[in-house]
DRENTI-436978 format. One line per field, with one value per residue (C-alpha): x, y, z; residue in one letter. Coordinates in pm, 1 decimal, decimal comma, always signed. Layout:
# residues N
px	[X | ...]
py	[Y | ...]
pz	[Z | ...]
type	[a | ...]
END
This chain:
# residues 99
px	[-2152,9 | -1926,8 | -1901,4 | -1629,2 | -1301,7 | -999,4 | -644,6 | -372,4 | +1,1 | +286,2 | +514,6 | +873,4 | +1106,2 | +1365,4 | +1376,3 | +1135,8 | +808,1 | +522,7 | +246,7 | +88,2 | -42,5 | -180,6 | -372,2 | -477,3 | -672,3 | -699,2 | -313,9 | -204,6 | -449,0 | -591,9 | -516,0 | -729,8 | -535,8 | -533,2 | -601,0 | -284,3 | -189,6 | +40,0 | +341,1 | +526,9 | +833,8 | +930,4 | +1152,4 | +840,4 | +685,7 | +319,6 | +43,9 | -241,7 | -560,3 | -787,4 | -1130,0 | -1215,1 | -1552,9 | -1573,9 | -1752,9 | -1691,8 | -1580,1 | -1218,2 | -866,2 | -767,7 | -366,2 | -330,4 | -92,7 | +66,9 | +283,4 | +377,3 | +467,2 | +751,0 | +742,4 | +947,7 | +665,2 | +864,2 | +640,0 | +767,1 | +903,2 | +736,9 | +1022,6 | +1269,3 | +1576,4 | +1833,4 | +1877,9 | +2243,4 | +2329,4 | +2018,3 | +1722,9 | +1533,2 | +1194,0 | +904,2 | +493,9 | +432,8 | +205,9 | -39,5 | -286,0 | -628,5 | -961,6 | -1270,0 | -1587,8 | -1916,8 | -2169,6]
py	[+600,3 | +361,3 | +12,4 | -125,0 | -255,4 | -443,5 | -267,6 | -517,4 | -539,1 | -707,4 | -593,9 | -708,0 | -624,1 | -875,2 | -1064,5 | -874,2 | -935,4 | -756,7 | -688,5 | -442,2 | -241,6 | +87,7 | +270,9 | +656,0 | +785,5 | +1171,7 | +1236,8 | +1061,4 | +1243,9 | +899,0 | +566,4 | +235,4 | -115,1 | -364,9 | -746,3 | -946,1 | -1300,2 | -1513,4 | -1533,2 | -1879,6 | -1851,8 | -1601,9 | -1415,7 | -1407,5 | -1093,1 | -1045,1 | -1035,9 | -763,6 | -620,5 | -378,8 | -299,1 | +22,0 | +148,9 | +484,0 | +769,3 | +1064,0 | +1067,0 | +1180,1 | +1142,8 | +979,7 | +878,8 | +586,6 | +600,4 | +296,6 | +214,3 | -134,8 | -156,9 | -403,6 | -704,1 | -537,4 | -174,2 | +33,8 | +227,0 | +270,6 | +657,2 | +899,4 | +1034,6 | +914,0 | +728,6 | +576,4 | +200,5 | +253,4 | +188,4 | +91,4 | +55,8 | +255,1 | +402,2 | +617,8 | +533,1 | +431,6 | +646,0 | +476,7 | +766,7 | +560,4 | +691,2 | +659,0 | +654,3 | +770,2 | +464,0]
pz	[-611,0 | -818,4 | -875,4 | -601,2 | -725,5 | -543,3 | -546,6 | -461,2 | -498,7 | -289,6 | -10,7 | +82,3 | +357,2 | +383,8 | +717,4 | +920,7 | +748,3 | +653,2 | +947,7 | +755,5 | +434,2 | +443,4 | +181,6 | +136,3 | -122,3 | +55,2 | -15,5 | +348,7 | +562,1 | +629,9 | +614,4 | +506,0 | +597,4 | +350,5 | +368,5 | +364,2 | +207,5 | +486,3 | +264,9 | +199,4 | +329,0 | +601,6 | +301,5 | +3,6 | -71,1 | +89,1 | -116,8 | +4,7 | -142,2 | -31,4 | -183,4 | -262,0 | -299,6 | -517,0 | -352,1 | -600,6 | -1016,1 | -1122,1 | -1125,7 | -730,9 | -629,8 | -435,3 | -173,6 | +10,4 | +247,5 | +436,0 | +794,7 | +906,6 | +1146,9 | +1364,3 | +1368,4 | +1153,2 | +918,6 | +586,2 | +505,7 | +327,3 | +202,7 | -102,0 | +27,3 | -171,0 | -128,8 | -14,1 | +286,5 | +469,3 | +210,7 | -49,4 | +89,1 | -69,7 | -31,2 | -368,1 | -556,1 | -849,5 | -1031,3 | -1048,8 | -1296,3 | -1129,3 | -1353,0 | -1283,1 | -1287,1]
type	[x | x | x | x | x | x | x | x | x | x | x | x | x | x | x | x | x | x | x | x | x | x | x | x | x | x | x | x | x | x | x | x | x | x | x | x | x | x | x | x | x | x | x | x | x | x | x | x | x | x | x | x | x | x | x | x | x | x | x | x | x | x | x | x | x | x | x | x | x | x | x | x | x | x | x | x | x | x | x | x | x | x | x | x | x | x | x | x | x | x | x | x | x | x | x | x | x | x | x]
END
């Protein structure tokens, strides 16, 4: 439908890594994985990108979430950063044009 167009952005999670970044465009019903950057020290943030190829017009929310080294899937669900770690997909509105 669209012209395609890369969505990137940059994951952290301390010591454990990054071994991958997830992206849903259907409000989590399913999941797209990203493309990820090796980072340059085992404590950088991890670059990913994911290209996204338009199939319908409108207003779309990009969901992500990052899994760790270690397997654990990042939360849905707000959590404050005290005493474990924050956690929440992150949630970017996006404006897709018709061609």
């Amino acid at each position: 439908m669209g012209e395609s167009a890369w969505i990137a952005g940059v994951a952290w999670a301390g010591d454990r890594g990054i071994s991958a970044v997830e992206l849903s465009l259907d409000g989590g019903r399913t999941w797209q994985r990203a493309r990820l950057q090796k980072p340059l020290s085992p404590y950088a943030w991890t670059q990913w990108a994911y290209r996204y190829e338009p199939d319908t017009p409108g207003t779309k929310t990009v969901l992500c979430r990052a899994t760790d080294g270690r397997g654990a899937v990042q939360e849905r669900g707000r959590r404050e950063p005290h005493p474990v770690g924050a956690t929440r997909y992150h949630a970017v509105p996006i404006k897709v044009s018709a061609a």
